[in-house]
Structure formats: C-alpha cells, structure tokens
mmCIF file of the N, C-alpha and C atoms, coordinates in Angstrom:
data_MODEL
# 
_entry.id   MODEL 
# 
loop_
_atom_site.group_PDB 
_atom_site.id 
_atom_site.type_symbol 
_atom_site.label_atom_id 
_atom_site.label_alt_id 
_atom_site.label_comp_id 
_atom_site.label_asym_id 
_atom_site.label_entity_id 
_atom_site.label_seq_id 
_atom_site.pdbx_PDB_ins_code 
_atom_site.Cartn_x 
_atom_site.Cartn_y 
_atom_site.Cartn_z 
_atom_site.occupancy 
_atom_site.B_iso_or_equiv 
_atom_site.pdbx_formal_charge 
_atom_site.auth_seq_id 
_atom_site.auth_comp_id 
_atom_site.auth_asym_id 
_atom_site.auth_atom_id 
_atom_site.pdbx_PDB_model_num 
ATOM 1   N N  . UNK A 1 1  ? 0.842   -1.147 0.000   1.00 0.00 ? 1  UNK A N  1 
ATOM 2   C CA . UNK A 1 1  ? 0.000   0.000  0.000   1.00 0.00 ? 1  UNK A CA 1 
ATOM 3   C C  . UNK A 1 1  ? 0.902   1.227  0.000   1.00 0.00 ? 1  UNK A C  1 
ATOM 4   N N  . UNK A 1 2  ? 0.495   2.154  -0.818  1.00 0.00 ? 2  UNK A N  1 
ATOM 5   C CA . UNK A 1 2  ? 1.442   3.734  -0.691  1.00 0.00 ? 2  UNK A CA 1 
ATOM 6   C C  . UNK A 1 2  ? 0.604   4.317  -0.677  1.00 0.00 ? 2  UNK A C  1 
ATOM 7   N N  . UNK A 1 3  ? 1.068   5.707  -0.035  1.00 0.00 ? 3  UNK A N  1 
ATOM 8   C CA . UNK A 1 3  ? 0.342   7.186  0.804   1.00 0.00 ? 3  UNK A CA 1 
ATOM 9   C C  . UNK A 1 3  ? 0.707   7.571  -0.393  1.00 0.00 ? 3  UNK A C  1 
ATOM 10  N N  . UNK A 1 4  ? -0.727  8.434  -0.859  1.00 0.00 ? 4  UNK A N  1 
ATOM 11  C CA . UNK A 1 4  ? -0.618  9.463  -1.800  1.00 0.00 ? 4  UNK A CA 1 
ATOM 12  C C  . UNK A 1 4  ? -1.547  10.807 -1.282  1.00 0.00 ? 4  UNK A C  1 
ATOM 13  N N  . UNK A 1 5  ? -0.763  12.378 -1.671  1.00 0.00 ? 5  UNK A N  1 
ATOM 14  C CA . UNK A 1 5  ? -1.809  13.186 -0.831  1.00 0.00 ? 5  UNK A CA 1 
ATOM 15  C C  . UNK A 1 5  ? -1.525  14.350 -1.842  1.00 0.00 ? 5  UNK A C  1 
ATOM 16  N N  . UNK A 1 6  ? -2.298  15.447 -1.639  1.00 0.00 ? 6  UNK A N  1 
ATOM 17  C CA . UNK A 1 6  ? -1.973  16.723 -2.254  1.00 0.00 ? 6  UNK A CA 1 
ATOM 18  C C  . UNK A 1 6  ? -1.441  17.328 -0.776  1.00 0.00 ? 6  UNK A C  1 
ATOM 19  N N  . UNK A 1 7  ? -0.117  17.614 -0.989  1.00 0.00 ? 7  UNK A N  1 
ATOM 20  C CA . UNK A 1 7  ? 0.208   18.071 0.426   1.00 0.00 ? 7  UNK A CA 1 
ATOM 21  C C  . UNK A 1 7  ? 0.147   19.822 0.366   1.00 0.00 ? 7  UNK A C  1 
ATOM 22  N N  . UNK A 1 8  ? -0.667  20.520 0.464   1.00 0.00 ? 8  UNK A N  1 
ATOM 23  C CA . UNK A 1 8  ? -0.767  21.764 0.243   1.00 0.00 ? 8  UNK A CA 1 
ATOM 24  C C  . UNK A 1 8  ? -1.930  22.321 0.621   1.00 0.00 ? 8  UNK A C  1 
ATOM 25  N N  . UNK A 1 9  ? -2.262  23.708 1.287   1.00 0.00 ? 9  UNK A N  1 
ATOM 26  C CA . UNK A 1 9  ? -3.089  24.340 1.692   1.00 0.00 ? 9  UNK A CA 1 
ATOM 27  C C  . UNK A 1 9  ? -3.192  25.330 2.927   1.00 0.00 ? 9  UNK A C  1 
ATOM 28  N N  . UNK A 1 10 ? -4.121  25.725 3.300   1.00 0.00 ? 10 UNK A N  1 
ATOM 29  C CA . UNK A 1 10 ? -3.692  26.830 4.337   1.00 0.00 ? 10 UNK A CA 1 
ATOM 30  C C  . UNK A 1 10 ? -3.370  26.245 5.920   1.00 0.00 ? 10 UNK A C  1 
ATOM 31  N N  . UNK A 1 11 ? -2.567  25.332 5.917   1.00 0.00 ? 11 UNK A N  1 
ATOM 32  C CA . UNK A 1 11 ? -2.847  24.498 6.994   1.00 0.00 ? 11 UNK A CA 1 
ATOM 33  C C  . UNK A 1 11 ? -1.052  25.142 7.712   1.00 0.00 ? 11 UNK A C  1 
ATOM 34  N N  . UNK A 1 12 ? -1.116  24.589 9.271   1.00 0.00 ? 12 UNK A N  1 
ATOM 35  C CA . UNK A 1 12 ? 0.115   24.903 9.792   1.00 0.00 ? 12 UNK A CA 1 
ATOM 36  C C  . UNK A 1 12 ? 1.093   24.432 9.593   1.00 0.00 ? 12 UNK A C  1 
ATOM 37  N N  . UNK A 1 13 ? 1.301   23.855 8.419   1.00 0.00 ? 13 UNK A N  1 
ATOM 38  C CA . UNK A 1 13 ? 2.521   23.004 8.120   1.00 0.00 ? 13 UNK A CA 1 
ATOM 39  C C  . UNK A 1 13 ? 3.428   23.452 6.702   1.00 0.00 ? 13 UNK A C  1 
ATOM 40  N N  . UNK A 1 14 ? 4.636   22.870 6.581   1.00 0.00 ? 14 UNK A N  1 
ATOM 41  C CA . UNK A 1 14 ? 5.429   22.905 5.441   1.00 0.00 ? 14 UNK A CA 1 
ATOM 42  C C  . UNK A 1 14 ? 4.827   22.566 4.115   1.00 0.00 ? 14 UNK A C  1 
ATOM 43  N N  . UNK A 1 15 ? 4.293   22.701 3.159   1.00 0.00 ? 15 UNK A N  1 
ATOM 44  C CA . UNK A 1 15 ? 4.418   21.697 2.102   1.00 0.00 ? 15 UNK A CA 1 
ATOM 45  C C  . UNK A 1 15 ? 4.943   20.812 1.475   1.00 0.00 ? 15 UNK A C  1 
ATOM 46  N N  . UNK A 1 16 ? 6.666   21.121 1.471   1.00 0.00 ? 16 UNK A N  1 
ATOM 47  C CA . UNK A 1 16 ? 7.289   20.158 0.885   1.00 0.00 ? 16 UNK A CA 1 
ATOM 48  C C  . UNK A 1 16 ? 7.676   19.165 1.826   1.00 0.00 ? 16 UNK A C  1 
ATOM 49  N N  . UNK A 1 17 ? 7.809   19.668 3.482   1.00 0.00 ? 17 UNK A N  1 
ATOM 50  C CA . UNK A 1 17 ? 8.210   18.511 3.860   1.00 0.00 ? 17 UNK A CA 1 
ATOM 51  C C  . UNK A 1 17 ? 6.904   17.610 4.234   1.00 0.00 ? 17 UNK A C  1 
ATOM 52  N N  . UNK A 1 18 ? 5.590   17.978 4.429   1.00 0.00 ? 18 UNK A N  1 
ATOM 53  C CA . UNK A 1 18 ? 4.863   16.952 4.510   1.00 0.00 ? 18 UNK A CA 1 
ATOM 54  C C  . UNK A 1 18 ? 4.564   16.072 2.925   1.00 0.00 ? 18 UNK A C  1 
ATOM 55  N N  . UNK A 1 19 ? 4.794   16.931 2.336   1.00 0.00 ? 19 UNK A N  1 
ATOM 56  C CA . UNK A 1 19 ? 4.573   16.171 0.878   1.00 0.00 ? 19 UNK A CA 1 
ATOM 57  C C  . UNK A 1 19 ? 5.865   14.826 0.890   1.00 0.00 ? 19 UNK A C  1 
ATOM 58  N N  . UNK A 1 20 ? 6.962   15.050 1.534   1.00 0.00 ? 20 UNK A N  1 
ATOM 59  C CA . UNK A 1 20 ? 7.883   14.559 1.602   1.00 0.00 ? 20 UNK A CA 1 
ATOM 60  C C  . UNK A 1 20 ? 8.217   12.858 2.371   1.00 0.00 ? 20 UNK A C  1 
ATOM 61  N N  . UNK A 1 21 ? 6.592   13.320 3.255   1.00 0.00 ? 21 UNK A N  1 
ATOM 62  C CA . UNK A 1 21 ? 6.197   11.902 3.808   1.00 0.00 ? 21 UNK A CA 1 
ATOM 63  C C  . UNK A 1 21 ? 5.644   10.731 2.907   1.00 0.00 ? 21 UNK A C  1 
ATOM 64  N N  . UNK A 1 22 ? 5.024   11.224 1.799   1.00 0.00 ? 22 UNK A N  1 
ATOM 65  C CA . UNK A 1 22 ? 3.814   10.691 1.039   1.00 0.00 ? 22 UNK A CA 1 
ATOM 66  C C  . UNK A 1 22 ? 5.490   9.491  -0.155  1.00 0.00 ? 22 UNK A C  1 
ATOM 67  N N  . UNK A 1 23 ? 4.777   8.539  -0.077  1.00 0.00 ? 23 UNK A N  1 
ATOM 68  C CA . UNK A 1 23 ? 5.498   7.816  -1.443  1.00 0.00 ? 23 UNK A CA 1 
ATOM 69  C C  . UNK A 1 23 ? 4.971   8.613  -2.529  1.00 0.00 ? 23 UNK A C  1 
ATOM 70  N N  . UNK A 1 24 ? 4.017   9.099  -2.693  1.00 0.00 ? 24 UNK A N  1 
ATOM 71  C CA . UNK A 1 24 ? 3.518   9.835  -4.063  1.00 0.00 ? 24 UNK A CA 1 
ATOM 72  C C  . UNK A 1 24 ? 3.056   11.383 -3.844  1.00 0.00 ? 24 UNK A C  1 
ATOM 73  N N  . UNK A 1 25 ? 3.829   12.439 -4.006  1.00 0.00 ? 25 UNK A N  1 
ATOM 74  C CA . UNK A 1 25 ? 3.122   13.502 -4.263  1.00 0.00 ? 25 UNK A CA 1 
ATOM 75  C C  . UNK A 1 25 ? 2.221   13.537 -5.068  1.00 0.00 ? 25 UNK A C  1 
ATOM 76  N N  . UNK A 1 26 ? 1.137   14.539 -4.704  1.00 0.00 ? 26 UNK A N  1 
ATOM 77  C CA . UNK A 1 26 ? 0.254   14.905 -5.940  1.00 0.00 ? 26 UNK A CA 1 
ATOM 78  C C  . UNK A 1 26 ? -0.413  16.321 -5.819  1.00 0.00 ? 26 UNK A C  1 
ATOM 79  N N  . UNK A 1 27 ? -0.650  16.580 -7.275  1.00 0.00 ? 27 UNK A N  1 
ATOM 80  C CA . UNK A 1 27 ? -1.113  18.096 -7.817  1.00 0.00 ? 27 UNK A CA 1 
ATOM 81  C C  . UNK A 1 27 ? -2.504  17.832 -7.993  1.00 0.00 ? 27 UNK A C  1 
ATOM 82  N N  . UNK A 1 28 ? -3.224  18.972 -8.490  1.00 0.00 ? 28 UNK A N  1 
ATOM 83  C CA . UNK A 1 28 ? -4.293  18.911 -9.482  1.00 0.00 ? 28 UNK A CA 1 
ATOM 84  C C  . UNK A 1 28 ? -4.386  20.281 -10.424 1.00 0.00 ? 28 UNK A C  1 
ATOM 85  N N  . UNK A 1 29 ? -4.727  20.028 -10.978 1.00 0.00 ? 29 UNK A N  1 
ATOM 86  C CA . UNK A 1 29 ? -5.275  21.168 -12.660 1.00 0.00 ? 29 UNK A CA 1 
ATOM 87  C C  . UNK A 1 29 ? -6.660  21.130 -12.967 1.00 0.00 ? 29 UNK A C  1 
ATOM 88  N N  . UNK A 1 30 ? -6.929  22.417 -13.227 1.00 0.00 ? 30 UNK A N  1 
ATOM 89  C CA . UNK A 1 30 ? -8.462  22.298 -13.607 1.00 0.00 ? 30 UNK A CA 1 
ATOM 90  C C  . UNK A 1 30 ? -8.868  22.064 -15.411 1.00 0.00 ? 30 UNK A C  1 
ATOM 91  N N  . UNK A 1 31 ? -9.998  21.781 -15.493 1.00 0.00 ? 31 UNK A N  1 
ATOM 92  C CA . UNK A 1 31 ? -10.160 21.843 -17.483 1.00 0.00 ? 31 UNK A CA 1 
ATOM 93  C C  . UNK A 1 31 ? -10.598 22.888 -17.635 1.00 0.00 ? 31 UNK A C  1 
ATOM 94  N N  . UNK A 1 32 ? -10.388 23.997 -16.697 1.00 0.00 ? 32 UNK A N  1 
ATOM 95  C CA . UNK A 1 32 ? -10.476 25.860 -17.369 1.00 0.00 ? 32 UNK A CA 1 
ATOM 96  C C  . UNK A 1 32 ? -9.448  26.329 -18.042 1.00 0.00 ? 32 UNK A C  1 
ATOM 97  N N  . UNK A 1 33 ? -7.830  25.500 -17.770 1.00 0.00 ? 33 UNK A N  1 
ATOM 98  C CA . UNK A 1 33 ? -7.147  25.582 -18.660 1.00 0.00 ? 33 UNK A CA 1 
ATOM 99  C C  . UNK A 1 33 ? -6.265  27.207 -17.932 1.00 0.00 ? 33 UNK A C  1 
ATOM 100 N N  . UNK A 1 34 ? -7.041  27.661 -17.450 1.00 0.00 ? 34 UNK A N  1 
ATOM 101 C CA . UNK A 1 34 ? -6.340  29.461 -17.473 1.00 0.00 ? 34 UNK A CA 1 
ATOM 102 C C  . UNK A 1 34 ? -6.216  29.082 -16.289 1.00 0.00 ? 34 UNK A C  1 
ATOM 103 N N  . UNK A 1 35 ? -5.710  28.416 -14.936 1.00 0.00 ? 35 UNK A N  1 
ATOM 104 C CA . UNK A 1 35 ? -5.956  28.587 -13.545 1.00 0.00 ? 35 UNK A CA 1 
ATOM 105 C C  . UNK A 1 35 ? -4.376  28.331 -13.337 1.00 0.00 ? 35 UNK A C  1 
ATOM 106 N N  . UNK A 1 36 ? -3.739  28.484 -11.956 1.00 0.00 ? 36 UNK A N  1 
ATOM 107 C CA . UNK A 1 36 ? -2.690  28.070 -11.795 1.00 0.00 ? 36 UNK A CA 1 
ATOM 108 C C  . UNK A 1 36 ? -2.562  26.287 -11.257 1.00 0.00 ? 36 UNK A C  1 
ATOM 109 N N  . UNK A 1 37 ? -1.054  26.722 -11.895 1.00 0.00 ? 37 UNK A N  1 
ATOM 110 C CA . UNK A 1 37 ? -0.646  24.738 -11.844 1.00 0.00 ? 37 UNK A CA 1 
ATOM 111 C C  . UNK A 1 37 ? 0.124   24.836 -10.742 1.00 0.00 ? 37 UNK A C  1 
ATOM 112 N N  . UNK A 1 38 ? 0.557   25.914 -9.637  1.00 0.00 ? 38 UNK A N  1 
ATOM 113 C CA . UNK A 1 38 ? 1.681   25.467 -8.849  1.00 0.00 ? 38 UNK A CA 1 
ATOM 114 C C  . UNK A 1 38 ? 1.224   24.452 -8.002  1.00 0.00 ? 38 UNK A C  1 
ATOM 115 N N  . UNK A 1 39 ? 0.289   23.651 -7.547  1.00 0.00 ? 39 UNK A N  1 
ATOM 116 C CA . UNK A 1 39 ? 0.303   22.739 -6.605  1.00 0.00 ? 39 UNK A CA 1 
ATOM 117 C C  . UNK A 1 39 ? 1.144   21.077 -7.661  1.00 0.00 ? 39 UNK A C  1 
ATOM 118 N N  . UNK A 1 40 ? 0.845   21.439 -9.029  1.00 0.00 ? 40 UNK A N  1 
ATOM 119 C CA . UNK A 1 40 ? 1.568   20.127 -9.965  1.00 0.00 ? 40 UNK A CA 1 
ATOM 120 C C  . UNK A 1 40 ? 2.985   20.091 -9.751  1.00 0.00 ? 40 UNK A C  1 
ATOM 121 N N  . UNK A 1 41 ? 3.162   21.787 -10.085 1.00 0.00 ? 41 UNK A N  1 
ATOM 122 C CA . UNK A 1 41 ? 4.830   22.302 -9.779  1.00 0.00 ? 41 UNK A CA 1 
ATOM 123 C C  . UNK A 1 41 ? 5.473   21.631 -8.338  1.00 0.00 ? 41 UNK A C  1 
ATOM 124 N N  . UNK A 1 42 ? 4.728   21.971 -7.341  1.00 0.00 ? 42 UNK A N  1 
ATOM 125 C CA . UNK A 1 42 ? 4.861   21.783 -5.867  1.00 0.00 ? 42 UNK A CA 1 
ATOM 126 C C  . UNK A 1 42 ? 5.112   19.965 -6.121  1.00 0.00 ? 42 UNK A C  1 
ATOM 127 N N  . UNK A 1 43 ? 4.213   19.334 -6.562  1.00 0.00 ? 43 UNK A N  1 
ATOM 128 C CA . UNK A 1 43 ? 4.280   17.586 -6.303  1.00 0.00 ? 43 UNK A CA 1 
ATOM 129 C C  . UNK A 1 43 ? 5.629   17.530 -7.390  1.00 0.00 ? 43 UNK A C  1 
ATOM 130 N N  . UNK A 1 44 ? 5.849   17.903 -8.425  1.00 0.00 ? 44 UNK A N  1 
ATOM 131 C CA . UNK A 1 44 ? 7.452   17.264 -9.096  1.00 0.00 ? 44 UNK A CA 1 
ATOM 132 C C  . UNK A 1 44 ? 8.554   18.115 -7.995  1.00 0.00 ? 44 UNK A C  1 
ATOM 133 N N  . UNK A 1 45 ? 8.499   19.272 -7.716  1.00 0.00 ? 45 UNK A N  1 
ATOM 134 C CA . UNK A 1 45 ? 9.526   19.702 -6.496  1.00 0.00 ? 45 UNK A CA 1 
ATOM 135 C C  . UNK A 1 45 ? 10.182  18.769 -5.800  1.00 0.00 ? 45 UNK A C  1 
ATOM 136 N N  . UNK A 1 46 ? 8.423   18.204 -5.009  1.00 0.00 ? 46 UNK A N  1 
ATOM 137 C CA . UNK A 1 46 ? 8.904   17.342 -3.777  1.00 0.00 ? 46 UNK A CA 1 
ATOM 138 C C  . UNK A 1 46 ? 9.871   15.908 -4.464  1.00 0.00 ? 46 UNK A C  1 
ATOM 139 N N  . UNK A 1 47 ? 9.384   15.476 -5.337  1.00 0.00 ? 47 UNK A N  1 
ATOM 140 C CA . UNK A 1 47 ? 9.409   14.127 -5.648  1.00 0.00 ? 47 UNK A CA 1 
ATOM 141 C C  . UNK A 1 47 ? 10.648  14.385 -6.110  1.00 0.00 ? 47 UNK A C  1 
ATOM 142 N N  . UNK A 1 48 ? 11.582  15.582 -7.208  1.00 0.00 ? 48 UNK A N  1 
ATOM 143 C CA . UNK A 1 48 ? 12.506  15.865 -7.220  1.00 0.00 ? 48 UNK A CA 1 
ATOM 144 C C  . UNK A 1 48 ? 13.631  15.747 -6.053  1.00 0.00 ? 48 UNK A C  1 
ATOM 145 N N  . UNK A 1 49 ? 12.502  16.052 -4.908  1.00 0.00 ? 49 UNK A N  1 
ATOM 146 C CA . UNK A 1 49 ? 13.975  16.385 -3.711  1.00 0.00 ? 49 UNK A CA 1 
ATOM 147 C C  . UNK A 1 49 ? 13.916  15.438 -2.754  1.00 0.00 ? 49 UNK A C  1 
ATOM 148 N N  . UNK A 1 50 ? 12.855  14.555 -2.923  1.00 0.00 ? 50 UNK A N  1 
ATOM 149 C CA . UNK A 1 50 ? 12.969  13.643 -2.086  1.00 0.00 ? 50 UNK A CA 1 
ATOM 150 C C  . UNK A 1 50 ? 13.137  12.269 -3.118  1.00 0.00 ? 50 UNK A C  1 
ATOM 151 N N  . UNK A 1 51 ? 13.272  12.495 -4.158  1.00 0.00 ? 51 UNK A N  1 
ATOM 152 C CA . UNK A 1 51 ? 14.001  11.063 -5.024  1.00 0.00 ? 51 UNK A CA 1 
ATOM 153 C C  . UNK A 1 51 ? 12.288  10.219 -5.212  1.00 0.00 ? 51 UNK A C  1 
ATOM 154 N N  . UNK A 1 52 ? 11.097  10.806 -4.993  1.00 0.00 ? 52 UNK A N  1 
ATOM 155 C CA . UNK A 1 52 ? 10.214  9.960  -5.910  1.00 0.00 ? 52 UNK A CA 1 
ATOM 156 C C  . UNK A 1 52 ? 10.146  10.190 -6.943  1.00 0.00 ? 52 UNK A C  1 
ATOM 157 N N  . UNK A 1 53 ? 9.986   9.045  -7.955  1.00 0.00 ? 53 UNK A N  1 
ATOM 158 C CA . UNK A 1 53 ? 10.074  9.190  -9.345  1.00 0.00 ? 53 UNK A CA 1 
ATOM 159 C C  . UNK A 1 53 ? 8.756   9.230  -9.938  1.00 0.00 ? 53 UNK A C  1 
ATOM 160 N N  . UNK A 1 54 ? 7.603   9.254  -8.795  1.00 0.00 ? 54 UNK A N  1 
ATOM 161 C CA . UNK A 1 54 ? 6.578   8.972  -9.616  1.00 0.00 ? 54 UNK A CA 1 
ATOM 162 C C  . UNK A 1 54 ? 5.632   9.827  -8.935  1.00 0.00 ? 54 UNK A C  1 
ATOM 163 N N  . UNK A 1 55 ? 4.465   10.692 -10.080 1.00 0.00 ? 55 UNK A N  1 
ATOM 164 C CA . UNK A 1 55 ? 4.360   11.990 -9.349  1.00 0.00 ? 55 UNK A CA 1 
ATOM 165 C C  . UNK A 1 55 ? 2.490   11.893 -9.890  1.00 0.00 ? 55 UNK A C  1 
ATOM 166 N N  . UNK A 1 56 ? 2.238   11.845 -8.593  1.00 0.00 ? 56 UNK A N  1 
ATOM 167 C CA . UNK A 1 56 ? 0.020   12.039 -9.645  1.00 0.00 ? 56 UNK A CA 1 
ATOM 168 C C  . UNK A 1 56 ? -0.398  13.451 -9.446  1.00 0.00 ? 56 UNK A C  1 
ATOM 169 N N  . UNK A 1 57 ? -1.275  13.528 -10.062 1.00 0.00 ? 57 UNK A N  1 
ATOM 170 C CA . UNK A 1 57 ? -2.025  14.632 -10.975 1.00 0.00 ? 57 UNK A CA 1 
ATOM 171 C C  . UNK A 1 57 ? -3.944  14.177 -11.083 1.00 0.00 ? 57 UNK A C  1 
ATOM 172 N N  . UNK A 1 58 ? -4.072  15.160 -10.059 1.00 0.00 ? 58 UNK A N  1 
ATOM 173 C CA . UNK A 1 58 ? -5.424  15.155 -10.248 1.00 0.00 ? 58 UNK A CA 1 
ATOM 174 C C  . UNK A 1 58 ? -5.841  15.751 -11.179 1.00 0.00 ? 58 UNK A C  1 
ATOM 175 N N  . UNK A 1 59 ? -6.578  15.399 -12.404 1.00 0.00 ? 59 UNK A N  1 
ATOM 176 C CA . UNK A 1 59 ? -7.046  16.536 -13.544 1.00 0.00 ? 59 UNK A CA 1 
ATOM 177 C C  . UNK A 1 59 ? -8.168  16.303 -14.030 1.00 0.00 ? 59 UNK A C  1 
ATOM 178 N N  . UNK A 1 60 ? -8.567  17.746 -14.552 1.00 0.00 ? 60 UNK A N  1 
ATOM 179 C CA . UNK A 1 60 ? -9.801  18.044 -14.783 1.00 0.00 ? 60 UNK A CA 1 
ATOM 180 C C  . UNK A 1 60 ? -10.702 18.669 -13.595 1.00 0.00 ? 60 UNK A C  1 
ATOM 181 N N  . UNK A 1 61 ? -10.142 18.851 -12.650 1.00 0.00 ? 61 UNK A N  1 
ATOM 182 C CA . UNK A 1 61 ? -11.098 19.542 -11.679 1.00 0.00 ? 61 UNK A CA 1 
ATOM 183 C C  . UNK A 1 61 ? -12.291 20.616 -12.112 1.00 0.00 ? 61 UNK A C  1 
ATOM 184 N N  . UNK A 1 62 ? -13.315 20.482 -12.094 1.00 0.00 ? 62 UNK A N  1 
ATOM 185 C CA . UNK A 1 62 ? -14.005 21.652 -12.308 1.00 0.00 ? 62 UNK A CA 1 
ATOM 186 C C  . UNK A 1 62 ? -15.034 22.167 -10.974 1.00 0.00 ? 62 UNK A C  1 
ATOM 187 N N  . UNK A 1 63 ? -15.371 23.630 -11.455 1.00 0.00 ? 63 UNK A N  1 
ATOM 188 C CA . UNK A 1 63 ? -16.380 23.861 -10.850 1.00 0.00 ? 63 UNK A CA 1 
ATOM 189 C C  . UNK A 1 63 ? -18.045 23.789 -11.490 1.00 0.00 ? 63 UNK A C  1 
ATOM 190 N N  . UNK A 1 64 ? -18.939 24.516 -11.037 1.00 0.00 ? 64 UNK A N  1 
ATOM 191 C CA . UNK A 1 64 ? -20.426 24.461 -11.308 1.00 0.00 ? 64 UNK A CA 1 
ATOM 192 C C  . UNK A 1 64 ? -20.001 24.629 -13.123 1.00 0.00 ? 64 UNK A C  1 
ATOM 193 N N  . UNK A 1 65 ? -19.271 26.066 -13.283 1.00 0.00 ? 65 UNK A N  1 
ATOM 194 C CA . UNK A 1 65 ? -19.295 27.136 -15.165 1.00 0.00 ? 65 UNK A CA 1 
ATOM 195 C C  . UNK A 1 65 ? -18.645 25.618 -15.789 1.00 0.00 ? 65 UNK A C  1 
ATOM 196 N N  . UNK A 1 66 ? -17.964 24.535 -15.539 1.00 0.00 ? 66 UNK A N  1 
ATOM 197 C CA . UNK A 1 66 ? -16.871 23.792 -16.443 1.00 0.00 ? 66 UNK A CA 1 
ATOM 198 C C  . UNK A 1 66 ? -17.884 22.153 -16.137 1.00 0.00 ? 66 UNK A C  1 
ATOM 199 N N  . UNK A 1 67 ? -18.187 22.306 -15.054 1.00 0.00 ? 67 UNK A N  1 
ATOM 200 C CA . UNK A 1 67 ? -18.579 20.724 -14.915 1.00 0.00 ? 67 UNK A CA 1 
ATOM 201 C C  . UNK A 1 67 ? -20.174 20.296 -15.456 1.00 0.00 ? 67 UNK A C  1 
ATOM 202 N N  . UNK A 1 68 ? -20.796 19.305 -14.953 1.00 0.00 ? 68 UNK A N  1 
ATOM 203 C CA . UNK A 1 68 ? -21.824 18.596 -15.182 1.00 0.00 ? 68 UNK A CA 1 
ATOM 204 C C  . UNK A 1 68 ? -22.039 18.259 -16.812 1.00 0.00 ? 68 UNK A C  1 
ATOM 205 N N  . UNK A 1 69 ? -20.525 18.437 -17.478 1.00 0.00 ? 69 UNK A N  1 
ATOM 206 C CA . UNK A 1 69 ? -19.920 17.854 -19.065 1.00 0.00 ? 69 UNK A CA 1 
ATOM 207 C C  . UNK A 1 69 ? -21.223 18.970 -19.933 1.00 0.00 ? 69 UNK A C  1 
ATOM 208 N N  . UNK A 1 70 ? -20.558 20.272 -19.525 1.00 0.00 ? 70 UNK A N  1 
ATOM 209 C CA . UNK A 1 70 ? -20.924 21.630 -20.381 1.00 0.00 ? 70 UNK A CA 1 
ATOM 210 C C  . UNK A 1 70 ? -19.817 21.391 -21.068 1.00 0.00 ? 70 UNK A C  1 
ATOM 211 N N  . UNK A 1 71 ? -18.702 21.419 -20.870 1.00 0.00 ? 71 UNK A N  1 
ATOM 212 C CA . UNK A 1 71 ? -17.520 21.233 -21.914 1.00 0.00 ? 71 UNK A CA 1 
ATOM 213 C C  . UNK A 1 71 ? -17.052 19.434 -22.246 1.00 0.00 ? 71 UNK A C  1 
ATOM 214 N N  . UNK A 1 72 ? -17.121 19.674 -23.325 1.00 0.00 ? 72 UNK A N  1 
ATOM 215 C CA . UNK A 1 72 ? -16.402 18.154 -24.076 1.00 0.00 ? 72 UNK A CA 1 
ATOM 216 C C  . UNK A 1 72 ? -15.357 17.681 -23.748 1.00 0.00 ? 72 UNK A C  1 
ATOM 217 N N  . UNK A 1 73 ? -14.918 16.632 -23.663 1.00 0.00 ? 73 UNK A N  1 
ATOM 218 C CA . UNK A 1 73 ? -13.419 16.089 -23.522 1.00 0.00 ? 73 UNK A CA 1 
ATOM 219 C C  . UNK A 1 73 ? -12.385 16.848 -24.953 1.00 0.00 ? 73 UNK A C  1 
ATOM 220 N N  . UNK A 1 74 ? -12.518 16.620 -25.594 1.00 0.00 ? 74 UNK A N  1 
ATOM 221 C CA . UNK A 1 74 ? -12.252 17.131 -27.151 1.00 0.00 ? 74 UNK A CA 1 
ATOM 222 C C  . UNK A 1 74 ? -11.313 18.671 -26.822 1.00 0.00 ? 74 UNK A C  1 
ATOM 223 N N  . UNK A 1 75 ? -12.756 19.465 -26.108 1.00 0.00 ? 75 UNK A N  1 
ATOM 224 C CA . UNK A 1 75 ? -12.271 21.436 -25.792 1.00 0.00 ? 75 UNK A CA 1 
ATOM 225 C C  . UNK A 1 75 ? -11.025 20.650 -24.749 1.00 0.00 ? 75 UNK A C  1 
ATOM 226 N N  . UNK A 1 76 ? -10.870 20.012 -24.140 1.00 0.00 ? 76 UNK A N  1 
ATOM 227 C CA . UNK A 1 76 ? -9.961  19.918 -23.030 1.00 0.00 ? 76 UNK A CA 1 
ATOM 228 C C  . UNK A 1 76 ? -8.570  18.804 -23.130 1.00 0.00 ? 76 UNK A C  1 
ATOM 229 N N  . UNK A 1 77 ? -8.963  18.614 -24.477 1.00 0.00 ? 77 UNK A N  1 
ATOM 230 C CA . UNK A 1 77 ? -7.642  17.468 -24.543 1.00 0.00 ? 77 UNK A CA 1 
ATOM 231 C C  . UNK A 1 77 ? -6.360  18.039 -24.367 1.00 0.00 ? 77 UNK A C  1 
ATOM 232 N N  . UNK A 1 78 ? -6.034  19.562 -24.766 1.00 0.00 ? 78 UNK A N  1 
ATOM 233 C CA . UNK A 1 78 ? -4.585  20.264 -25.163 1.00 0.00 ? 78 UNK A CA 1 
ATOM 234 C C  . UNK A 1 78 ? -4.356  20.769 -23.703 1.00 0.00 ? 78 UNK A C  1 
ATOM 235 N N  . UNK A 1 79 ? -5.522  20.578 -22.638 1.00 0.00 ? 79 UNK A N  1 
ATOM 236 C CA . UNK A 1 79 ? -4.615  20.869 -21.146 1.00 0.00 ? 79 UNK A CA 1 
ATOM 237 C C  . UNK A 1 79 ? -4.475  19.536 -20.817 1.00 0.00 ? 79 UNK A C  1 
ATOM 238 N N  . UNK A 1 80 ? -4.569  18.436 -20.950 1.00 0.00 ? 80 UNK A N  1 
ATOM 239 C CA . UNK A 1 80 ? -4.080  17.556 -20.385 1.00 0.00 ? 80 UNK A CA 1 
ATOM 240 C C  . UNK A 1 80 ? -2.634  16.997 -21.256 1.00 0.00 ? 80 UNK A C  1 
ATOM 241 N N  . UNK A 1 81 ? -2.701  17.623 -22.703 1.00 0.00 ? 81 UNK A N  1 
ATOM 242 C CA . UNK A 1 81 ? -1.550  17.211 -23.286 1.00 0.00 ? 81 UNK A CA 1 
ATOM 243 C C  . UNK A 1 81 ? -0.477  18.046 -23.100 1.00 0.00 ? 81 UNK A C  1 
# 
C-alpha cells in the first residue's frame, strides 16, 4: 500500500516537507485551462527532492461554469496534453 496526498493548503505546516512523507506527491489542474498549476509544480519539487520518481495529478477539476460535461473532452484534450 502507498500514501498518496496533495500536500498543500492553508494548513500549519510545510508543504514540501509533509509532501515529503507521502510515497507519491500529488497536484491537481483544472479543465479551465487558465488557472494556476503550482500545486503540480509543488508535487514534481517534492518528488525531485525527495528522489520519488513517480508523481500524480489530479485533472480536470471543475467547478459548477466547467462541470456537469458543459464542456467536451475534445475542448480539453490540449490541457491535459
């Protein structure tokens, strides 16, 4: 079994070093395409500095304007590529 987490948020702690606990960092990205990626940035960091080679990615997050498949997979293929 391996710990996987998004280690990030307004919480009292480090990011990288709790990310640093996890066998797997992880990010997420939304399919708005225009939002920021630093929490993806943040999970290759950690995995960079703590020698994991293998890094997940939550994607496609949306809210109410992007979700309930108003947008196609198709409009959203070039943020996941």
């Amino acid at each position: 079994m391996k710990s996987v987490a998004e280690p990030y948020g307004n919480g009292g702690f480090d990011d990288i070093q709790s990310g640093g606990t996890m066998d797997i960092p992880m990010g997420e990205f939304g399919s708005h395409g225009n939002g920021p990626i630093e929490s993806v940035k943040l999970a290759a960091s950690i995995g960079h500095v703590y020698g994991r080679p293998v890094i997940a990615a939550e994607s496609f997050t949306a809210g109410e304007a992007q979700g309930a498949w108003r947008i196609d997979p198709f409009s959203i293929k070039a943020i996941g590529d």
